[in-house]
C-alpha positions as CSV (number, residue, x, y, z in Angstrom):
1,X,-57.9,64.5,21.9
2,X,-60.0,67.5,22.4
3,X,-60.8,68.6,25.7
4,X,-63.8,71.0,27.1
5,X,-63.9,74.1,28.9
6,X,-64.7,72.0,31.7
7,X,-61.7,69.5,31.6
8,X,-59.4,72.7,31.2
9,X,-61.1,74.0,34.4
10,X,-60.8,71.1,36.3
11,X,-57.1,70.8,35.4
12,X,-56.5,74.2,36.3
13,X,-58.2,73.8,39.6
14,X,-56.2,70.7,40.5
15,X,-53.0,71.8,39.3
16,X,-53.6,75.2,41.4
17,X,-54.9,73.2,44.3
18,X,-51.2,71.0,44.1
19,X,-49.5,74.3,44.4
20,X,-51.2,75.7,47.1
21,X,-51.1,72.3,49.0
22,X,-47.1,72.3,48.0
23,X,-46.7,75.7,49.2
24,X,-48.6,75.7,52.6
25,X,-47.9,72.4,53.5
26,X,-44.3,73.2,55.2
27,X,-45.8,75.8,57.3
28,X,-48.2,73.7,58.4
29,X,-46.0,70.6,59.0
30,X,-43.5,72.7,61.1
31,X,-45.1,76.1,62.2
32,X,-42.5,78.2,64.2
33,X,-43.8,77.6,67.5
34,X,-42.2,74.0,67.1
35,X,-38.6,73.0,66.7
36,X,-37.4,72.1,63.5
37,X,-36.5,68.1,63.2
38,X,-32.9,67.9,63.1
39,X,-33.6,65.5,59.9
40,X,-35.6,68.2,57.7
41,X,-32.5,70.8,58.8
42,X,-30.5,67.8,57.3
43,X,-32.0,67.4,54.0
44,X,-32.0,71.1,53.7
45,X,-28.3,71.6,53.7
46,X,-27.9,68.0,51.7
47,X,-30.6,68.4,48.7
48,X,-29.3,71.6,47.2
49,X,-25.9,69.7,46.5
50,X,-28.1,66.2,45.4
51,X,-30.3,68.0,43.1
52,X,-27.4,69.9,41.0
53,X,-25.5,66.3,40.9
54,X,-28.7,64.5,39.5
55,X,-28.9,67.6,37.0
56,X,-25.4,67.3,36.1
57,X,-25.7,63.8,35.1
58,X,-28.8,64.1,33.4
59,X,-27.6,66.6,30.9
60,X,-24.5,65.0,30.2
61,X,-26.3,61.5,29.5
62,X,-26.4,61.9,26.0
63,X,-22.7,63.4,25.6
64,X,-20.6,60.6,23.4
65,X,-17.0,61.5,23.5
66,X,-16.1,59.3,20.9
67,X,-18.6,61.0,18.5
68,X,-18.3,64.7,17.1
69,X,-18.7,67.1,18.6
70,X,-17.3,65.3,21.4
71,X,-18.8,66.7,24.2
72,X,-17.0,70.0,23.4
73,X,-20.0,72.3,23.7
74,X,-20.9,71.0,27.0
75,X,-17.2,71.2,28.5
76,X,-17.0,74.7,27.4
77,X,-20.8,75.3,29.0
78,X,-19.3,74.1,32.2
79,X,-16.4,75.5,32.4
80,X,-18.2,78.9,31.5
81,X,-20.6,78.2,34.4
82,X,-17.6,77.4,37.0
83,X,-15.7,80.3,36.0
84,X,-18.8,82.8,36.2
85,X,-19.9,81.2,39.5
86,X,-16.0,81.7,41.0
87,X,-16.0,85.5,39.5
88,X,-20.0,86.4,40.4
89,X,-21.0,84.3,43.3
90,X,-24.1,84.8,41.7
91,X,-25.7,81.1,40.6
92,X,-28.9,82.6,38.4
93,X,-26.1,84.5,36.5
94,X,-24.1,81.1,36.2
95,X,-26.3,79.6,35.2
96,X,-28.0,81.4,32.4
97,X,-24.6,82.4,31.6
98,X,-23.5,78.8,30.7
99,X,-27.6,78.0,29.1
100,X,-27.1,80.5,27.0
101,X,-23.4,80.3,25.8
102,X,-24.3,76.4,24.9
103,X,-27.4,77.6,23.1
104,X,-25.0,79.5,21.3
105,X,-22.4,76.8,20.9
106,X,-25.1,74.4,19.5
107,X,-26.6,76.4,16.9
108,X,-23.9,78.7,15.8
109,X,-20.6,77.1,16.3
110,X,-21.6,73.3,16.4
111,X,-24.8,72.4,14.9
């Protein structure tokens, strides 16, 4: 399917419209002259942690220990990522840390 200048435009506008809205919208929900809800301060300190768990468990879905390479790559990844997050405190490090040492793993050592 071929699209038009004008379909590109219009998806760019809307998309661009959906981050503004996204970005704005908090400020405008809960400006500073008004008390936080004790719910929103809630689900800030509770989401972080939810978030890494659902992304934890969606990149190990496909991981079958019974089948090479076992889910050695991965284990390593993690356990690259827990060690650099204990040493750095730093989780952009970590993380691209243990990204890139599994890229790595996976087309070098295990692919």
């Amino acid at each position: 399917m071929i699209q038009t200048v004008q379909q590109s435009l219009l998806i760019i506008a809307v998309i661009a419209f959906g981050t503004l809205l996204t970005r704005a919208l908090p400020f405008i929900l809960f400006p500073d002259s008004n008390k936080t809800p004790a719910y929103i301060l809630y689900l800030g300190k509770t989401l972080p942690f939810a978030a890494i768990g659902l992304l934890i468990v969606y990149c190990l879905k496909n991981v079958f220990p019974l089948a090479a390479p076992y889910g050695i790559p991965e284990a390593i990844a993690i356990g690259a990522i827990v060690l650099l997050h204990l040493k750095l405190n730093n989780t952009l490090l970590s993380i691209g840390g243990g990204t890139v040492l599994y890229m790595l793993l996976v087309q070098l050592a295990f692919g």
